[in-house]
N, C-alpha and C positions, 0 to 999 in steps of 0.2 A: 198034264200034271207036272211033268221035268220042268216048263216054261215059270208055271207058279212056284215050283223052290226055289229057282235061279230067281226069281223076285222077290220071293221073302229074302235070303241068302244074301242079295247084293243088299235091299233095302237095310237088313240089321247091320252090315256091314257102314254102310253109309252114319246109319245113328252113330255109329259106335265111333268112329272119328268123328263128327260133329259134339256128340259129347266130351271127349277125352280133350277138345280143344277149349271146349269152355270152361272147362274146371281150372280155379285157382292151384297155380303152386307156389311152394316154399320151395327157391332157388338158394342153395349152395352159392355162396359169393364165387365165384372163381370156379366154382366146382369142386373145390378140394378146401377144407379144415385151413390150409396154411396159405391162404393166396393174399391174406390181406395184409402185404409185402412191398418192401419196393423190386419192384420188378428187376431179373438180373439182366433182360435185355426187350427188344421189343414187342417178339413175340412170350416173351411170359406177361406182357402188361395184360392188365384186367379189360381196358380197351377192347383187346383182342377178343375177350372172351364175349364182352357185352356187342362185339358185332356179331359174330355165329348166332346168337340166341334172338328169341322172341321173349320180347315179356308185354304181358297182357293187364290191362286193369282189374286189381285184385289177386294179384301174384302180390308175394314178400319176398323181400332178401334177407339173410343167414349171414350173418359174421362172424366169424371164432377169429380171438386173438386172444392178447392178453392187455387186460384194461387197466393194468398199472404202468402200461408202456405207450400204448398206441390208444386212438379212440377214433372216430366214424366222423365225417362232419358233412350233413347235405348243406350243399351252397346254390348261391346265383351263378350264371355261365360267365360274369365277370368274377367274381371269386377264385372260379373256377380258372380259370385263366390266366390271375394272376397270385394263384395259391394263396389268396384272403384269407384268412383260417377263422373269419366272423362269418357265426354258421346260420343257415335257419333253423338248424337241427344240430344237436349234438349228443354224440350215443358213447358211451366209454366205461361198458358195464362188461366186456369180453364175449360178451353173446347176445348181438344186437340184430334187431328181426324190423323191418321196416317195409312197412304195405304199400305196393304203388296203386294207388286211389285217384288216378287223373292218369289221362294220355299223355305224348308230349316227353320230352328229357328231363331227366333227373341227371344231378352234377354230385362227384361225392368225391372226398378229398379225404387223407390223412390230417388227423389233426399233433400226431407226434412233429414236432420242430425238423424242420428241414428236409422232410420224410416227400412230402408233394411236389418239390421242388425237383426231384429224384425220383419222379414218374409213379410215386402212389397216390393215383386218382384212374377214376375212370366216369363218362358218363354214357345213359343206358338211355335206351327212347321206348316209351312204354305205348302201345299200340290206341290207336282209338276203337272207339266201337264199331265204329263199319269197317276195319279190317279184321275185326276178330275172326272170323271164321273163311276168308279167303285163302289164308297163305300162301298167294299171289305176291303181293305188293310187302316186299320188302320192308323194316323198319329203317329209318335213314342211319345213314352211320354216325356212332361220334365224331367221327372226323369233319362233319357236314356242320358240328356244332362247333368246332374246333377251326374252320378257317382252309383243313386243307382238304388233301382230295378224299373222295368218299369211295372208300373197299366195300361193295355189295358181301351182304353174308352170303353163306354158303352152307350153312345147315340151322337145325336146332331141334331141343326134344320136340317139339310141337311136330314138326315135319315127317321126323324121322319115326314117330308115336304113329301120326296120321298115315305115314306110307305102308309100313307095317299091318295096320289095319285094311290097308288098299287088299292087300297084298294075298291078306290072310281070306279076306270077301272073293279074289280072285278063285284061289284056294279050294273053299268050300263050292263055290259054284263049280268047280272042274269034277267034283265029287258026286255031284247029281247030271 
């Protein structure tokens, strides 16, 4: 009977991170209300933040600013590059929400005047579908998009959701 809870126990534990991984979220740009900024040094760039994290097809991002100053602009990775402010997208409403709907990098730049140039940009690589539910294999860095060397992440909610849930399966099995 002990052997069959520790079965069901791990088992619902296991659902329970395989689903918490597949649900869509709504990311926080930066994490924080005020990040869509020039950066005041390397470690506050947005870069930084989109290597830590996972994002999944069907995740959105969240921007708060103020849209009679700054505005959003997704680009190509030569735009990107050389701060083209001709966008494929252009958002400048202060509260701009955009679904990543495809794997692969997404490129996003400041479209306030001289603001890109000054390190507000960042781009983010959105998982395919046969890495969804490993979180094994790494998303590659922006840097890898960028020409220079590639900094591996080192965490993200998905990970830190999913180990938690390890954790708690552990938990309850110790309990039976």
């Amino acid at each position: 009977m002990a052997c069959f809870q520790r079965a069901v126990a791990c088992a619902l534990a296991l659902v329970s991170f395989f689903v918490g991984l597949s649900q869509a979220k709504d990311l926080l740009v930066g994490g924080k209300t005020d990040a869509w900024k020039i950066p005041s040094s390397e470690s506050d760039s947005l870069n930084k933040w989109a290597e830590e994290a996972r994002f999944l097809v069907g995740d959105s991002l969240d921007w708060k600013y103020d849209g009679q100053k700054d505005s959003v602009l997704q680009v190509t990775k030569e735009a990107y590059a050389s701060c083209n402010t001709s966008p494929i997208e252009e958002y400048k409403d202060g509260n701009t929400k955009v679904k990543l709907d495809r794997s692969g990098p997404f490129y996003f730049i400041s479209g306030a005047q001289g603001h890109c140039e000054k390190g507000q940009k960042f781009v983010l690589v959105v998982l395919s579908q046969k890495h969804r539910h490993t979180g094994i294999s790494p998303a590659p860095s922006p840097a890898e998009f960028e020409g220079g060397p590639a900094v591996a992440p080192t965490s993200s909610a998905y990970t830190l959701r999913g180990g938690f849930l390890v954790a708690f399966g552990v938990l309850v099995l110790g309990l039976f």
